[in-house]
LOKOLVEX-807424 format. One record per atom (N, C-alpha, C): residue in one letter; x, y, z; residue number from 1; atom name. Coordinates in Angstrom, 2 decimals. Example, Ala and Ser with C-alpha at 12.3 -4.5 7.8 and 13.67 -1.06 7.14 Angstrom:
<rs>
['A',[13.19,-5.69,7.80],1,'N']
['A',[12.30,-4.50,7.80],1,'CA']
['A',[13.20,-3.30,7.80],1,'C']
['S',[12.85,-2.25,7.08],2,'N']
['S',[13.67,-1.06,7.14],2,'CA']
['S',[12.90,0.03,7.87],2,'C']
</rs>
This chain:
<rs>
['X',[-93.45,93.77,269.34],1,'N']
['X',[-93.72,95.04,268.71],1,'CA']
['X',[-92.44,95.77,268.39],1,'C']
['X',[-92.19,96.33,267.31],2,'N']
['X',[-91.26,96.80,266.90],2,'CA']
['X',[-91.55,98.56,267.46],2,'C']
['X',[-90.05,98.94,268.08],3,'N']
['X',[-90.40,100.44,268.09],3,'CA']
['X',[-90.05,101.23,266.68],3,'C']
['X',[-90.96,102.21,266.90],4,'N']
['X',[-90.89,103.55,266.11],4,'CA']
['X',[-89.53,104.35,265.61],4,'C']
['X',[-89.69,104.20,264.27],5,'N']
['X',[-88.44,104.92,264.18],5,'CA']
['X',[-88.18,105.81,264.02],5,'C']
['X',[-86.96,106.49,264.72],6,'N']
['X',[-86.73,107.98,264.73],6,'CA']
['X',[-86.38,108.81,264.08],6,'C']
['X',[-87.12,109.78,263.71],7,'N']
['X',[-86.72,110.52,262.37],7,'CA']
['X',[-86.19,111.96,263.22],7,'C']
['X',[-85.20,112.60,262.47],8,'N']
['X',[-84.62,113.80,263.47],8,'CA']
['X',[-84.91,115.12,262.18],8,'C']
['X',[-85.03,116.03,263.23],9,'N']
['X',[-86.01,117.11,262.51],9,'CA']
['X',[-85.23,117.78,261.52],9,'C']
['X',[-85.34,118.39,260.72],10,'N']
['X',[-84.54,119.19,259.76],10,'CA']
['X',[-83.61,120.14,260.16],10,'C']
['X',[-84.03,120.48,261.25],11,'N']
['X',[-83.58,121.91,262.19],11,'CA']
['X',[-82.00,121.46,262.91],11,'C']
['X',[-82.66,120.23,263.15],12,'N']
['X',[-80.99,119.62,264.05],12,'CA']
['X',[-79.98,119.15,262.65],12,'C']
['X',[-80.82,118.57,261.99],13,'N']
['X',[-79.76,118.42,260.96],13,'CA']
['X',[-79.29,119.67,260.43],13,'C']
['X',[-79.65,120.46,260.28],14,'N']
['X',[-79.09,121.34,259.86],14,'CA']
['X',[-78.19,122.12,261.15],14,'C']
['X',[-78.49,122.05,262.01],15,'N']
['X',[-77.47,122.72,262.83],15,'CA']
['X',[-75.54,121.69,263.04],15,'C']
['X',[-76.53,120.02,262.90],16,'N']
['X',[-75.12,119.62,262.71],16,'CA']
['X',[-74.31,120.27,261.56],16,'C']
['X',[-74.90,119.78,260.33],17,'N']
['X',[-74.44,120.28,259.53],17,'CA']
['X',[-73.31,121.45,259.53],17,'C']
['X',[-74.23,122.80,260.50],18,'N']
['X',[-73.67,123.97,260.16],18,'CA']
['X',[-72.16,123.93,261.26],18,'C']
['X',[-72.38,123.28,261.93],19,'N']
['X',[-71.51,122.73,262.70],19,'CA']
['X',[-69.87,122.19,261.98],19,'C']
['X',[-70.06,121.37,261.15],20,'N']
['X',[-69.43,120.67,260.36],20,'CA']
['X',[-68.64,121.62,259.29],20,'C']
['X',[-69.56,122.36,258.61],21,'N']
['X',[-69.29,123.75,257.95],21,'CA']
['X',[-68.24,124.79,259.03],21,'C']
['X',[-68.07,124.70,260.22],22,'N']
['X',[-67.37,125.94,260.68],22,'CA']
['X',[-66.21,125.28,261.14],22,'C']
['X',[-66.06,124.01,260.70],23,'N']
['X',[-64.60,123.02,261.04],23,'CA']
['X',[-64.43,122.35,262.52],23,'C']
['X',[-66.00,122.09,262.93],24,'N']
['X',[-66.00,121.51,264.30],24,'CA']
['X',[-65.69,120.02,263.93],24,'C']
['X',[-65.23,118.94,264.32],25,'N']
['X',[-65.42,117.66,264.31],25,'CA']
['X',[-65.95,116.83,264.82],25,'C']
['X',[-66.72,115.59,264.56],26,'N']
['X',[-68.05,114.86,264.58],26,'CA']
['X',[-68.34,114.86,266.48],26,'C']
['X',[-66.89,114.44,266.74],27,'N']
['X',[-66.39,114.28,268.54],27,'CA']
['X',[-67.05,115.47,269.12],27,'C']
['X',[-66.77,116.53,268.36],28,'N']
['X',[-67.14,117.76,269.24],28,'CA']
['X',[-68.50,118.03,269.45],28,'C']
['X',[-69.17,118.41,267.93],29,'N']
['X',[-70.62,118.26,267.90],29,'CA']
['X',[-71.32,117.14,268.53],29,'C']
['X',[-71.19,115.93,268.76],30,'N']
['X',[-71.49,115.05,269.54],30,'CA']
['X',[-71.65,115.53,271.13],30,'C']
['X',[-70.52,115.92,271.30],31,'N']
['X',[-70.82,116.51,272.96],31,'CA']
['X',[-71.75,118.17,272.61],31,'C']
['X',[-71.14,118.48,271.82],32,'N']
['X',[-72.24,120.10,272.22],32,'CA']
['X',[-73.82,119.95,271.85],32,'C']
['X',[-74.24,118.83,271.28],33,'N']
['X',[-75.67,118.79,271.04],33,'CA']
['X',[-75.96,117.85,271.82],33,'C']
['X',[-75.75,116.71,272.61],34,'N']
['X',[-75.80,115.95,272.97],34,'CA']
['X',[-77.30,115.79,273.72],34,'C']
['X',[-77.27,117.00,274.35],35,'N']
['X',[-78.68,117.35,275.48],35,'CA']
['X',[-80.04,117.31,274.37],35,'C']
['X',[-79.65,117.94,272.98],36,'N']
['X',[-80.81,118.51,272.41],36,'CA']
['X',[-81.48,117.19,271.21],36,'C']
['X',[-80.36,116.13,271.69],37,'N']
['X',[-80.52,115.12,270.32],37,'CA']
['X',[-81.18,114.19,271.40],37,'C']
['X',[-80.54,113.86,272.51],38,'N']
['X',[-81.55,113.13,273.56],38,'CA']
['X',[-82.77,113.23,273.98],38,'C']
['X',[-83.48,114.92,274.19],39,'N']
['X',[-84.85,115.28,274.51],39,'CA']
['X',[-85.51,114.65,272.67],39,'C']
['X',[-85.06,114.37,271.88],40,'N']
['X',[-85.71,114.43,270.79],40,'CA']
['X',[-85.56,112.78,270.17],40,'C']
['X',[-85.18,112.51,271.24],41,'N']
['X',[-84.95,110.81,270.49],41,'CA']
['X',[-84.65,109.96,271.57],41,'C']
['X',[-83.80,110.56,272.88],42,'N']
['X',[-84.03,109.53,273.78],42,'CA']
['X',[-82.59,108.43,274.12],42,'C']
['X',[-81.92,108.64,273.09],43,'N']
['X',[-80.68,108.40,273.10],43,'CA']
['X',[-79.28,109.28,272.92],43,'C']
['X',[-78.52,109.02,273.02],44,'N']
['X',[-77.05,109.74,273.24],44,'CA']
['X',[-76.43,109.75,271.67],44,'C']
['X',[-76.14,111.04,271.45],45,'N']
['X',[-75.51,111.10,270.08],45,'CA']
['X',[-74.25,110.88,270.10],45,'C']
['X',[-73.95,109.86,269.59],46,'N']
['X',[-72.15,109.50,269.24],46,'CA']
['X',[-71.60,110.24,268.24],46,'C']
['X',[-70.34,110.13,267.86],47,'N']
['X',[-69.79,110.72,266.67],47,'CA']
['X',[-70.38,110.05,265.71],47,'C']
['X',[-69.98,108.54,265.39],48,'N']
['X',[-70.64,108.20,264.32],48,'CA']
['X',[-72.02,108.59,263.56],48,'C']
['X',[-73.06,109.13,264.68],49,'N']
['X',[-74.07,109.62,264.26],49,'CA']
['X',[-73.98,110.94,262.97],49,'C']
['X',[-73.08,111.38,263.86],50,'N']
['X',[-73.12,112.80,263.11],50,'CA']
['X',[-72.26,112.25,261.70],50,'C']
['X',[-71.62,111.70,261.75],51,'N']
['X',[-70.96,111.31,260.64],51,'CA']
['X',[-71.75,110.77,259.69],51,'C']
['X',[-72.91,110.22,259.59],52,'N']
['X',[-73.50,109.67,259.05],52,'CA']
['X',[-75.04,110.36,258.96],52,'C']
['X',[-75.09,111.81,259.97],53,'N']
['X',[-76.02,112.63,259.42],53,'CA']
['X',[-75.07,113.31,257.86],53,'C']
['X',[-73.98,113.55,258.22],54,'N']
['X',[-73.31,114.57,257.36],54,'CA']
['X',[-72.55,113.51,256.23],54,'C']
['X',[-73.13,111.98,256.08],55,'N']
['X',[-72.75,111.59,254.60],55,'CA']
['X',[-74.21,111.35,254.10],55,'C']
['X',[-75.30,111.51,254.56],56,'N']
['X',[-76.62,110.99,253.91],56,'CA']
['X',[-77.12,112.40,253.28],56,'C']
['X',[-76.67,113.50,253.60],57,'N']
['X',[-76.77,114.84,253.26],57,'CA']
['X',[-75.48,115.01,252.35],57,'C']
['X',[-74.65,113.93,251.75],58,'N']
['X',[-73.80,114.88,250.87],58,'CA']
['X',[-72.92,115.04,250.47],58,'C']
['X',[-73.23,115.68,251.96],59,'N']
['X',[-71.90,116.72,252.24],59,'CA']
['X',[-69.85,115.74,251.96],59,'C']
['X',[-70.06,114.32,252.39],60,'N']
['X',[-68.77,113.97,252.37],60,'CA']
['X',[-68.71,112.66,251.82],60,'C']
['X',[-67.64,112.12,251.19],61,'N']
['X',[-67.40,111.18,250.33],61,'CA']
['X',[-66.98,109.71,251.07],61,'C']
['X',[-66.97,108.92,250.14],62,'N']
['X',[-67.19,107.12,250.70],62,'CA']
['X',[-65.75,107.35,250.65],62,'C']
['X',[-64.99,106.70,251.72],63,'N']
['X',[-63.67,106.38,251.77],63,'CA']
['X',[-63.18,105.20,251.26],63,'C']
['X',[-62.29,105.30,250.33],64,'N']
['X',[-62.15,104.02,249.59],64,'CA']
['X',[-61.30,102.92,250.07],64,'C']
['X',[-61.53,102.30,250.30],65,'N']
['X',[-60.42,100.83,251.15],65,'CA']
['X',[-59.43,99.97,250.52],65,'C']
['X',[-59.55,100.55,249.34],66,'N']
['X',[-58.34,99.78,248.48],66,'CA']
['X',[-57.15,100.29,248.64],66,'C']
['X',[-55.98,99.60,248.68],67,'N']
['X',[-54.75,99.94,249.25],67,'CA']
['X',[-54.13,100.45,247.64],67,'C']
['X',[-53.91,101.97,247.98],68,'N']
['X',[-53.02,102.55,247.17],68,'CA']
['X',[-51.86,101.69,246.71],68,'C']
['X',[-50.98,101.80,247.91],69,'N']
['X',[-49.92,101.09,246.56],69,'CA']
['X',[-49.88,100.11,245.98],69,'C']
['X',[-51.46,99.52,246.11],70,'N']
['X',[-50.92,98.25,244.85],70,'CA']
['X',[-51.35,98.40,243.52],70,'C']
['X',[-51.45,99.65,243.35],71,'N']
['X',[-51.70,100.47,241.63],71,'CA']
['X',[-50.73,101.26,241.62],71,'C']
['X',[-49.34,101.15,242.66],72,'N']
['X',[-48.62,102.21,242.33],72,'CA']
['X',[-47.75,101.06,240.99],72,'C']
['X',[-46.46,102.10,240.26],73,'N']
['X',[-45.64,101.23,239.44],73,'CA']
['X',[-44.54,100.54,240.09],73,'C']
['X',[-44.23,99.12,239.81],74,'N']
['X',[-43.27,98.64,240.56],74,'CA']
['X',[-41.54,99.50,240.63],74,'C']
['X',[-41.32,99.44,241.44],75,'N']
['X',[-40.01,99.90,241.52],75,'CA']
['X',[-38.94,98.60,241.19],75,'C']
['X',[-37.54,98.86,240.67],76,'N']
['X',[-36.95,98.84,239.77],76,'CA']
['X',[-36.67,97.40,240.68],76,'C']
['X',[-36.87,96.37,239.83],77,'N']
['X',[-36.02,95.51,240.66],77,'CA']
['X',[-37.13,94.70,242.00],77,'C']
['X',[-38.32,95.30,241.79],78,'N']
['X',[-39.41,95.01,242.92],78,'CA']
['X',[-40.21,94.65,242.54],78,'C']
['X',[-40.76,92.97,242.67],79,'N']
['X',[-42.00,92.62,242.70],79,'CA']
['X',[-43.21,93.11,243.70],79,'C']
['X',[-44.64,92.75,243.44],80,'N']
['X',[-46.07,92.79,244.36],80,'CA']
['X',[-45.64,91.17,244.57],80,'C']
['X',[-45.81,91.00,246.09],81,'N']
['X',[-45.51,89.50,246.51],81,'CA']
['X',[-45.86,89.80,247.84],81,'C']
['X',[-46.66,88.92,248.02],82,'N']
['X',[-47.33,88.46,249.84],82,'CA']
['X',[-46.07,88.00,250.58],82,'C']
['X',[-45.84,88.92,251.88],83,'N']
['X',[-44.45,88.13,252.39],83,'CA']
['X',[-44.88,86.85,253.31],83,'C']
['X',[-44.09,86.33,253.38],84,'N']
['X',[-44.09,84.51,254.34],84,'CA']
['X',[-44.08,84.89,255.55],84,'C']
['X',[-44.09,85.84,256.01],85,'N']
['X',[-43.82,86.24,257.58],85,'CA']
['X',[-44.84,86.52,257.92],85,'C']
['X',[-45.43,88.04,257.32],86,'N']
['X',[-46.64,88.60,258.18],86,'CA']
['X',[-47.53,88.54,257.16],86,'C']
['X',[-47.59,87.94,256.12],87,'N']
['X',[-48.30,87.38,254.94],87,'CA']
['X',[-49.38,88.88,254.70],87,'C']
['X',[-48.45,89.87,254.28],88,'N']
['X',[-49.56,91.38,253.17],88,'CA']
['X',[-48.72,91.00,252.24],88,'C']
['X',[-49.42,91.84,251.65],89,'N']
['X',[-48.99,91.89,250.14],89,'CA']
['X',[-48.16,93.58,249.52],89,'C']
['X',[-46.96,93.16,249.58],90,'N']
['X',[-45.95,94.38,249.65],90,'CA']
['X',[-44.88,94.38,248.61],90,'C']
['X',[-44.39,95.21,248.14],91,'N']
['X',[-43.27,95.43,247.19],91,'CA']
['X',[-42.27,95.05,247.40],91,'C']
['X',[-41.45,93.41,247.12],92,'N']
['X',[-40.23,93.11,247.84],92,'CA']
['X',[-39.59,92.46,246.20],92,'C']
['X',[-38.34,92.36,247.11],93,'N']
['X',[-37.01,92.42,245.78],93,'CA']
['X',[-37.50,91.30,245.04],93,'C']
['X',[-37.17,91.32,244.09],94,'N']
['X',[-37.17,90.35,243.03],94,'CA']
['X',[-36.97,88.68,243.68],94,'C']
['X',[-35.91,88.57,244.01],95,'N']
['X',[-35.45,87.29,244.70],95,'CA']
['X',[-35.86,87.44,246.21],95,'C']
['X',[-36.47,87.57,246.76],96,'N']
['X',[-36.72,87.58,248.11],96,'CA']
['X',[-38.24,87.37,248.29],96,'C']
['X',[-38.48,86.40,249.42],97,'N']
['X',[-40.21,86.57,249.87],97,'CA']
['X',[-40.12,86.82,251.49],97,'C']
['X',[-39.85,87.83,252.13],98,'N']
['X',[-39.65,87.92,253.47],98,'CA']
['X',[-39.42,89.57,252.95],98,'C']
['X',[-40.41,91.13,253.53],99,'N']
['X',[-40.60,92.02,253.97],99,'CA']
['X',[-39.56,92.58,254.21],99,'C']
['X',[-38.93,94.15,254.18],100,'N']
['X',[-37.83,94.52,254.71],100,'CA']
['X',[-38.29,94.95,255.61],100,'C']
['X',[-39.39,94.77,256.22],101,'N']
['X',[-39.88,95.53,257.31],101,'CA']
['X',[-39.84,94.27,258.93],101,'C']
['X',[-40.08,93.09,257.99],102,'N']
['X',[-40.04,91.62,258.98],102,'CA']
['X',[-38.63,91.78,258.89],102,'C']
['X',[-37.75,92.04,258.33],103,'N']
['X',[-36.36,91.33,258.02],103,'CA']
['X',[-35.50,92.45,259.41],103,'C']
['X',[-36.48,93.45,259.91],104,'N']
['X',[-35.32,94.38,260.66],104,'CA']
['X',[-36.36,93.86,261.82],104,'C']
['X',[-37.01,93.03,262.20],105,'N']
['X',[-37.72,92.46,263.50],105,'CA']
['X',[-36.72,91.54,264.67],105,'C']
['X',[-36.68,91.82,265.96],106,'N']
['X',[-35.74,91.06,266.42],106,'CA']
['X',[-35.46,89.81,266.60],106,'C']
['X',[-36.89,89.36,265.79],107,'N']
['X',[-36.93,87.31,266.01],107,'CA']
['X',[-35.90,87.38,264.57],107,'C']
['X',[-35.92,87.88,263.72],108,'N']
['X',[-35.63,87.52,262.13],108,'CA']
['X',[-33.73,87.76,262.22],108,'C']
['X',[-33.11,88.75,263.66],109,'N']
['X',[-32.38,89.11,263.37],109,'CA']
['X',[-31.75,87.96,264.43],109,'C']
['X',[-32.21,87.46,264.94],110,'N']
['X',[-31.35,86.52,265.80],110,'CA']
['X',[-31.36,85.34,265.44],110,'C']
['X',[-32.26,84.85,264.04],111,'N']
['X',[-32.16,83.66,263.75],111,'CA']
['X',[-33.25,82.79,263.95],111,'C']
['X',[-33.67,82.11,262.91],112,'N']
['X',[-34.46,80.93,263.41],112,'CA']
['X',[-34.12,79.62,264.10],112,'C']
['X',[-34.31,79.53,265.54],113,'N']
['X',[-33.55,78.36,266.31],113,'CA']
['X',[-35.15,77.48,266.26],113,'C']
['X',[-34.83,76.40,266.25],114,'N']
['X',[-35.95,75.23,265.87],114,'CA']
['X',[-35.90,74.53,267.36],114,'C']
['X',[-36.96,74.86,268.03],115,'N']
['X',[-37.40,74.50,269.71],115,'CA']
['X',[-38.90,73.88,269.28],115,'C']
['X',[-38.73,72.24,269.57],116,'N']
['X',[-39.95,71.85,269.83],116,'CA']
['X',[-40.98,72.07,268.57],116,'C']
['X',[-40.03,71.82,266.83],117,'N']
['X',[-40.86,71.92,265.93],117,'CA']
['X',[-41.38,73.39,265.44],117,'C']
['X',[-41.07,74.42,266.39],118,'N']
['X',[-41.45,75.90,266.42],118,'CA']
['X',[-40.03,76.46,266.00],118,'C']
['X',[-40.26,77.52,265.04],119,'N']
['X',[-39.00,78.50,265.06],119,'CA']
['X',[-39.30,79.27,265.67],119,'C']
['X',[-38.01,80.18,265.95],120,'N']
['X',[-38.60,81.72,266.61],120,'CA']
['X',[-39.27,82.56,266.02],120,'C']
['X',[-39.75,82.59,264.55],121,'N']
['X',[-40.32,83.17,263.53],121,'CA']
['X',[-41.65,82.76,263.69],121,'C']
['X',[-41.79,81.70,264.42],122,'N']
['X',[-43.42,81.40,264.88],122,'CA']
['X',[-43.92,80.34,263.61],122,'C']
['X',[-43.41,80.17,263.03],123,'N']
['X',[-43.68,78.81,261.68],123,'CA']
['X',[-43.14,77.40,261.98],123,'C']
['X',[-44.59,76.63,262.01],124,'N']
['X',[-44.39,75.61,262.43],124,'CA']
['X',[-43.42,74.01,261.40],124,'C']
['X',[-41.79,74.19,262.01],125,'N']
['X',[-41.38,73.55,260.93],125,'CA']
['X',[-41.01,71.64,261.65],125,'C']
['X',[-42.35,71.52,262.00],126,'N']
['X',[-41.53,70.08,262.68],126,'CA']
['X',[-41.47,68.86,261.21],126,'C']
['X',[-42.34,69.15,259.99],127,'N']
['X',[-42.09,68.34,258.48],127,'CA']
['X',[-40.91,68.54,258.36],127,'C']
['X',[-39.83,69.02,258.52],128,'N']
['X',[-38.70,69.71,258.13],128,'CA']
['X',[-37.58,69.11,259.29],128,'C']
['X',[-38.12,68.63,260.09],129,'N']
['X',[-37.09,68.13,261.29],129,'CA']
['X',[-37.34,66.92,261.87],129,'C']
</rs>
């Protein structure tokens, strides 16, 4: 048997809501209603709840997951290229495929020593040896 599903009254939604409106955050309202969302449903209101009373009402926008800078314009001299290290996809020099961000890491700065087919860079180069 499937249970019943819980519909929450207009009254609480709207008090989250008004909640939300006076610059409380989801964390907070979560604990200050907490007692009044349980007698009425039986379970414990998380943040996420409220977050998701206060996007089905409206009130707040889909967060978009696409990574800004890869619509930004290339900078001068800078390709979009996946680096070989920590393999994203980042703005690196023209001639280079290795991150300036991997390149100041302390495995990258001491060298790749070749132990057992492994570099210290963690890439397995035993074809190569």
């Amino acid at each position: 048997m499937k249970k019943p599903v819980q519909v929450l009254s207009p009254e609480f939604k709207k008090k989250v809501l008004n909640y939300f409106e006076k610059g409380h955050t989801a964390k907070e309202i979560s604990l200050e209603l907490n007692s009044e969302y349980r007698k009425e449903t039986g379970k414990d209101l998380t943040r996420n709840a409220c977050i998701g009373i206060k996007f089905r009402s409206g009130k707040c926008q889909a967060m978009s997951r696409l990574d800004k800078s890869a619509h930004d314009e290339p900078p001068e001299g800078f390709k979009r290229k996946v680096c070989l290290k920590c393999l994203h996809e980042k703005w690196i020099e023209d001639y280079n495929r290795i991150c300036f961000e991997c390149k100041q890491t302390v495995d990258w700065k001491a060298g790749a020593t070749v132990e057992h087919g492994v570099t210290s860079l963690g890439r397995n180069t035993s074809r190569y040896v």
